[in-house]
N, C-alpha and C positions, 0 to 999 in steps of 0.2 A: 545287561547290567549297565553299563557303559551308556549306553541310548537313554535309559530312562533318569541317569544323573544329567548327563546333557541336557534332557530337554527341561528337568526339574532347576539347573540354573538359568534356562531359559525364560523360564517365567517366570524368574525372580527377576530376572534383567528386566523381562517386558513392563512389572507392573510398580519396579523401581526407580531404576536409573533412566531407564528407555523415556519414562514421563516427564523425567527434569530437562531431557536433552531434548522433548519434544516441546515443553516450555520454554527454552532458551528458542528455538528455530523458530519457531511463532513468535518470538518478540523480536528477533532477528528481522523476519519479513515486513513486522507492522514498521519495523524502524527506517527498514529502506526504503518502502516506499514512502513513510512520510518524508524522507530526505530526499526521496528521486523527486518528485514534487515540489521539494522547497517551499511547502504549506505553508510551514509558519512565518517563514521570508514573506513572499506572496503576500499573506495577510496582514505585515506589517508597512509594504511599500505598493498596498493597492491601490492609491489616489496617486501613487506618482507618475510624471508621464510617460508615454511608451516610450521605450530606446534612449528615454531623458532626451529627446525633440525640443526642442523650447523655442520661442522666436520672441529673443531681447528688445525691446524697444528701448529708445536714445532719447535722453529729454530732448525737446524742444521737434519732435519729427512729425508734430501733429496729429490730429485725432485721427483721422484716419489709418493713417499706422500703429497708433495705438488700437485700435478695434480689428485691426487687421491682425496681428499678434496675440488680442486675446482669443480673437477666433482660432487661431493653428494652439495655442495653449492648453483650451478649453476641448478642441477634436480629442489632443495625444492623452489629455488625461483620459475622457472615454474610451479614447481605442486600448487605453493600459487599465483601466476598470477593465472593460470589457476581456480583453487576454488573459489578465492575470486572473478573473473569478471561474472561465472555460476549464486553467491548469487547475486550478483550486476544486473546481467540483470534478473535474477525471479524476484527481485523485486522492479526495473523499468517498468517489465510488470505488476505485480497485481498493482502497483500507479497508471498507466494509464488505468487498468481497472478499478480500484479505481475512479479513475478521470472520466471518460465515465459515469460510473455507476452512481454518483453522481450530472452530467449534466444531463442524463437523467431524475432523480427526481424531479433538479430543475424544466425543461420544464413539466415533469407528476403533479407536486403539483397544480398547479394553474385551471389544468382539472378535478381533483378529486371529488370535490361536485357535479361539474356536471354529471359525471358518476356515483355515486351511484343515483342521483334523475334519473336518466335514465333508470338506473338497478331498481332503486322500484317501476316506471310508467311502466316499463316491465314487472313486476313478478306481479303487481296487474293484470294487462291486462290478464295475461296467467292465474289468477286464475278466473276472468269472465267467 
């Protein structure tokens, strides 16, 4: 008697609450990682330069130092393109593993009870 209330609030938990909480963990996930990446950072300060490197040039120091500075200028911002779109697409790809991984749950929650009763009408059967 006992058993069959249990398991009957069980599947009220699974196909209720268990789904908002599985809602929240999944926005949980997409959140941190877009945070552990600093995405949207990244894609605000992707032209600036790496490690903010800069080499000022001083009026009057001639043209040469002038081309000498735009050349180390012109490097840091490609090396900071370059670095910051590497983070940026690693972590456009774990989101959208993230996201895959997350739809599949959804689709697996709702099969779950049924496969464990599957799995214990199995294992009793194999201990016959």
């Amino acid at each position: 008697m006992k058993l069959g209330r249990i398991a009957g609030q069980y599947l009220v938990w699974h196909y209720s609450v268990a789904f908002d909480d599985l809602w929240r963990v999944f926005c949980n996930f997409l959140w941190f990682v877009w945070n552990l990446f600093s995405i949207s950072f990244l894609l605000k300060t992707l032209f600036d330069p790496f490690e903010r490197i800069r080499e000022g040039g001083r009026a009057g120091d001639g043209v040469q130092n002038f081309f000498s500075a735009l050349a180390v200028n012109v490097t840091m911002r490609i090396v900071g393109v370059c670095a910051r779109l590497m983070v940026v697409v690693m972590g456009v790809a774990l989101l959208l593993l993230t996201l895959l991984l997350g739809v599949c749950a959804f689709v697996l929650w709702p099969l779950l009870p049924g496969v464990v009763a599957v799995l214990f009408v199995l294992s009793v059967s194999l201990l016959l």
